[in-house]
C-alpha positions in Angstrom: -2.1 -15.3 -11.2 -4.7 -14.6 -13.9 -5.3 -17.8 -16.6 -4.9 -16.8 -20.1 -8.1 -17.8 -20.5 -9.7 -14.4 -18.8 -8.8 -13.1 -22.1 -10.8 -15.3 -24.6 -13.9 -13.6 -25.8 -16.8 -15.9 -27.3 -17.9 -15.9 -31.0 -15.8 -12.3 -31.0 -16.2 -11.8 -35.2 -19.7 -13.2 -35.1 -20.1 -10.0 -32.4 -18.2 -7.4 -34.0 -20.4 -8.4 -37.1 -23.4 -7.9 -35.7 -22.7 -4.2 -34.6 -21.6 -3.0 -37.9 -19.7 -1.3 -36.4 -19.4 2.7 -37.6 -15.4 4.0 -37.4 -17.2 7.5 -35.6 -20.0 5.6 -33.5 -20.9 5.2 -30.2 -21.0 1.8 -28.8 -20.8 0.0 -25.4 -19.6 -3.2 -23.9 -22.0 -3.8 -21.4 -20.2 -6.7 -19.9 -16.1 -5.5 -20.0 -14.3 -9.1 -18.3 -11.0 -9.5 -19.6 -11.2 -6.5 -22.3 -11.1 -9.2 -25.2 -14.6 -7.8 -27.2 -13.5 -4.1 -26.2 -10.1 -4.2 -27.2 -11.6 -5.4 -30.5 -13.6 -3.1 -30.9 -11.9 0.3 -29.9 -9.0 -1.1 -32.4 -12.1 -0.5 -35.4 -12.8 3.0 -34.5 -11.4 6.3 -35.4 -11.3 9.7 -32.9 -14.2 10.6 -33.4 -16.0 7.3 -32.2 -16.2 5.9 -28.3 -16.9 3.1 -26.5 -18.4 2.9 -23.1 -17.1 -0.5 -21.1 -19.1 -1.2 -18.1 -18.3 -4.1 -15.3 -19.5 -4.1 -11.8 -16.4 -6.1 -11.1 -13.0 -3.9 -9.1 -10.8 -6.6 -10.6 -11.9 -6.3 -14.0 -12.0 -2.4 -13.8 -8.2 -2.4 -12.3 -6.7 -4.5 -15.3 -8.6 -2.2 -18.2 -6.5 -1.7 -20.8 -5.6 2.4 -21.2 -7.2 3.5 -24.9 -8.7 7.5 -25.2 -11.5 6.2 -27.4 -12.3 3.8 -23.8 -14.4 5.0 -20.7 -14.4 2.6 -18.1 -17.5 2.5 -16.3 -17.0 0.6 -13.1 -20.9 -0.5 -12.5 -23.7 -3.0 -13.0 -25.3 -2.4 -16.6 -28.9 -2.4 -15.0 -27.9 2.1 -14.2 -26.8 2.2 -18.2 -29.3 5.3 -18.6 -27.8 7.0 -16.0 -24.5 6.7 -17.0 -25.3 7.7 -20.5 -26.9 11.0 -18.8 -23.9 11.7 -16.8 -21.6 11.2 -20.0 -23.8 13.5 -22.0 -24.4 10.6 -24.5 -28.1 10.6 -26.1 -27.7 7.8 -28.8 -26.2 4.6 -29.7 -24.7 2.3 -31.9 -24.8 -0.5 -30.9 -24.6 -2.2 -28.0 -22.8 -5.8 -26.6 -23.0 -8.0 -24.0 -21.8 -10.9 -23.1 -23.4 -12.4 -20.1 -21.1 -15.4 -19.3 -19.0 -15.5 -16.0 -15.6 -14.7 -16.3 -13.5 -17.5 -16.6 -11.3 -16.0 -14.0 -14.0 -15.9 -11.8 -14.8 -19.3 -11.7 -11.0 -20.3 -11.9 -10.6 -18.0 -8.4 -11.5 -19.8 -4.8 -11.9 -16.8 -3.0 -14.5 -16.2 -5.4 -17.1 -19.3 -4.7 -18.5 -19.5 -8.0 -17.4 -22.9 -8.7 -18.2 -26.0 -7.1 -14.5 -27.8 -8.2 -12.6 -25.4 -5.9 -12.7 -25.1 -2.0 -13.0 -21.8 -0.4 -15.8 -19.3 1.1 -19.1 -18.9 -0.4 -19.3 -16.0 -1.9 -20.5 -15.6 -5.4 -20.5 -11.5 -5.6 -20.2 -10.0 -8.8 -19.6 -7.1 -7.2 -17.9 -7.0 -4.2 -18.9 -4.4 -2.9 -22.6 -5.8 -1.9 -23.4 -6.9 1.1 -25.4 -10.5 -0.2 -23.0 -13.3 -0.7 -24.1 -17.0 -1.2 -23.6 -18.3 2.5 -25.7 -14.8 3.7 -28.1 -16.1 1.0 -28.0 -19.9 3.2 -28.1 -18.4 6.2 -31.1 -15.5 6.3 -33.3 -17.0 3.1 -36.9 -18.5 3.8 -36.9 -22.3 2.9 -39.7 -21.2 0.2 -37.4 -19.0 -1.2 -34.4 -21.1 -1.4 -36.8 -23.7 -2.6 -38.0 -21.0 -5.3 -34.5 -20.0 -6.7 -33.4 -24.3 -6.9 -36.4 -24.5 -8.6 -36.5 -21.9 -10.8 -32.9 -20.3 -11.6 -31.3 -24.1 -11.3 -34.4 -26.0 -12.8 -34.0 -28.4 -10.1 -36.6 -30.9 -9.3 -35.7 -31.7 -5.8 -35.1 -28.3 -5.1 -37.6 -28.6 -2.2 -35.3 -31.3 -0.6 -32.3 -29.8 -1.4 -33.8 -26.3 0.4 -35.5 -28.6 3.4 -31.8 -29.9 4.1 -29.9 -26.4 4.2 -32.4 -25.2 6.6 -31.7 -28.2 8.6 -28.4 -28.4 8.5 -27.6 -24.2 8.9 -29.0 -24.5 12.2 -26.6 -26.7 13.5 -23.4 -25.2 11.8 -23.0 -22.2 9.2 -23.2 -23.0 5.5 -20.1 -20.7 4.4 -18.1 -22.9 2.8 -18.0 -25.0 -0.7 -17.1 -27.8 0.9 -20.0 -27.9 3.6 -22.4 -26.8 1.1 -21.8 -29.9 -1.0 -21.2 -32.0 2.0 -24.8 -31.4 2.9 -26.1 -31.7 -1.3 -24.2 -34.7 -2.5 -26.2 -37.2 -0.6 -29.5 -35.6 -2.8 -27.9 -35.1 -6.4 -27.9 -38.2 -9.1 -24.0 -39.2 -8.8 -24.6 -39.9 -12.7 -25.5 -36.0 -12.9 -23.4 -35.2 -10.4 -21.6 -32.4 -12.7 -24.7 -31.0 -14.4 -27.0 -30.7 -10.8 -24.0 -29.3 -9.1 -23.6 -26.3 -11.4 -27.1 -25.8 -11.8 -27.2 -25.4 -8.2 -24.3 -23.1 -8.3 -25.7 -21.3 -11.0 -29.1 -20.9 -9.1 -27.6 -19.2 -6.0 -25.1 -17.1 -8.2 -28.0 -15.3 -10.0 -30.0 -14.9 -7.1 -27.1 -12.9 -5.4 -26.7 -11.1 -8.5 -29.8 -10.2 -9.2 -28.8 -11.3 -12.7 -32.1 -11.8 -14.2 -33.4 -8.0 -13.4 -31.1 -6.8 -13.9 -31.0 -8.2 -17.4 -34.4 -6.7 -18.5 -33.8 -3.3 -17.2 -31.0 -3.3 -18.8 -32.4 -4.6 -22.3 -35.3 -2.2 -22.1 -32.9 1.0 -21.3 -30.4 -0.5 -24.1 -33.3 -0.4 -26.6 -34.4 3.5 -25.7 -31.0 4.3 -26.1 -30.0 2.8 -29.4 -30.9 5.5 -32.4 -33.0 3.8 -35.4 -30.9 1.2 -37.2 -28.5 0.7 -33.9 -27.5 -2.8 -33.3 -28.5 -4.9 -29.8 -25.6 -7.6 -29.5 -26.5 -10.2 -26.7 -24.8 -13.6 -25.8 -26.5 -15.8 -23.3 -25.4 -19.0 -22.0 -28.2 -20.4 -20.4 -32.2 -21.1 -21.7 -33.5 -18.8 -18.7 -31.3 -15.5 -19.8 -32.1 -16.7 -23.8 -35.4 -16.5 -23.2 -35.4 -13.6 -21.7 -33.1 -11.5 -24.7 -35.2 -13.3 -27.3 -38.6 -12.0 -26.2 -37.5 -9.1 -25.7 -35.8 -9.2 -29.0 -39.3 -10.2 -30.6 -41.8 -7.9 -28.5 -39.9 -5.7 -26.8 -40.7 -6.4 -23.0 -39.2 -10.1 -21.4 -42.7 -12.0 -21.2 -42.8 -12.5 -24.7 -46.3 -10.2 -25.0 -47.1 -8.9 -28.0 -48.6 -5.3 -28.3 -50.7 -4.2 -31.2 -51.8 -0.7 -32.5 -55.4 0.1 -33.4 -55.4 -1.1 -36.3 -53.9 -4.4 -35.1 -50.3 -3.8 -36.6 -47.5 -5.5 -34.4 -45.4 -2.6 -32.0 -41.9 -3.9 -31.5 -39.4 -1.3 -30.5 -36.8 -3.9 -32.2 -36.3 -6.1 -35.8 -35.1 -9.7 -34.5 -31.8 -10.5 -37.3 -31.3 -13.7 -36.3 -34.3 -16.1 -36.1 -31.9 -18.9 -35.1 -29.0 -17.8 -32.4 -25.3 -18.0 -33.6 -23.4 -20.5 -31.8 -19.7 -21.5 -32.1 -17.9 -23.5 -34.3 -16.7 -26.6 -33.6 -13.1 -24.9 -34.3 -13.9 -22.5 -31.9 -15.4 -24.8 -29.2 -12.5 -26.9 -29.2 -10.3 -23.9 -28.9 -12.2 -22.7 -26.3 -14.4 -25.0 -24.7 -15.8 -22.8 -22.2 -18.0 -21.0 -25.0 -19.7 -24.3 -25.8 -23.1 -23.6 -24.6 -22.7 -19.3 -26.0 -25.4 -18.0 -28.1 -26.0 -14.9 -29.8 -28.7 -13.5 -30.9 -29.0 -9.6 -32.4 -31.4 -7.0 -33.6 -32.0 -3.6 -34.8 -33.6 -0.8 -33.3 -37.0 0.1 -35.7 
């Protein structure tokens, strides 16, 4: 059974806000989930406008509510261009993401993304690629494991934690929850046990994603594709994708690098509208608690 909470979209009117929205625009939903910002925003547009939802997921996909002014694109948002081409769309209005996890996924065992439920580890987005989590354990250099703790999970014993799956795959596959935090625990602060646990889970789940390139192709593609004065809509829930949108945002590349003309005049594809992110109420964090660490940020295209 699906929780009700699959449904909830984070900071939904501060979102539609920010795309001023047009009744005949073009728009997409980079990130469909449950349908909850889609459904929202298809229900502002007339015949004339469209909305292009995209999710990588077969389960999001299958329960898509039916709407003419909806296309359902059933991919990863990194091949946005292309799908664009295909469609015969050359501008945009705006477009949204929301780059939070599904609630469902992390509610679902067969899914691995959590660290409260038992079950396989597997931690695909899409299931239809071939790197899961316990392939990940299983075929990965200790460097690289080390790398990704490090780096994705901003752990500082991410070398232990790395030297101790290598150790302990070669006695018995990792490809379970359970003997992934059997092996863990012993390593993590038991007063941070929470916090470490689902920075490790988080660190593995974008590395078998490839969340983080994804991201930036996708943000530079989004930008080409928006027409001047289109709206870029992006809510982040962690400091590494935040970082990430907001340069981008500023500069328009992900490092943050500022180009200049000759004449030493600023070039930024984009105008930065929010110099502070929006975050949730304390209404709607309460409602929802799940969208306690969301933040949006948005900007126009120059």
């Amino acid at each position: 059974m699906i929780s009700e909470a699959y449904h909830i979209p984070a900071l939904l009117p501060q979102a539609l806000e920010a795309l001023a929205l047009k009744p005949g625009g073009f728009y997409v939903d980079a990130t469909f989930g449950g349908g909850g910002h889609s459904r929202a925003i298809v229900e502002r547009l007339s015949t004339e406008g469209h909305l292009y939802g995209f999710d990588q997921d077969q389960e999001a996909v299958e329960r898509a509510f039916s709407d003419p002014r909806l296309t359902i694109v059933y991919s990863n948002f990194r091949y946005l261009s292309n799908f664009m081409r295909y469609y015969g769309v050359e501008e945009l209005d705006g477009v949204l993401a929301d780059l939070g996890v599904s609630f469902h996924h992390f509610d679902s065992q067969e899914r691995g993304f959590s660290f409260r439920w038992s079950g396989p580890l597997d931690m695909r987005m899409n299931q239809r690629a071939s790197l899961s989590a316990a392939e990940l354990l299983a075929s990965y250099p200790e460097e690289d494991i080390a790398r990704i703790l490090k780096v994705y999970g901003e752990l500082k014993q991410g070398a232990r934690l790395a030297k101790a799956i290598v150790a302990q795959r070669a006695q018995e596959p990792i490809t379970t929850v359970e003997r992934l935090l059997d092996i863990v625990k012993p390593m993590i602060n038991p007063r941070q046990e929470k916090k470490e646990l689902a920075q490790l889970f988080q660190a593995l789940r974008i590395e078998v994603n490839g969340e983080l390139q994804a991201l930036e192709e996708f943000l530079a593609q989004a930008t080409r594709l928006l027409r001047p004065g289109g709206r870029l809509a992006i809510i982040t829930y962690h400091s590494l994708e935040d970082r990430i949108v907001k340069n981008f945002m500023r500069t328009g590349n992900a490092e943050g690098r500022l180009e200049k003309d000759f004449y030493g005049r600023v070039e930024a594809p984009l105008r930065l509208l929010t110099s502070k992110p929006i975050v949730p109420s304390e209404e709607e964090v309460e409602r929802n608690p799940r969208s306690r660490s969301a933040k949006l940020r948005v900007a126009e295209k120059v």
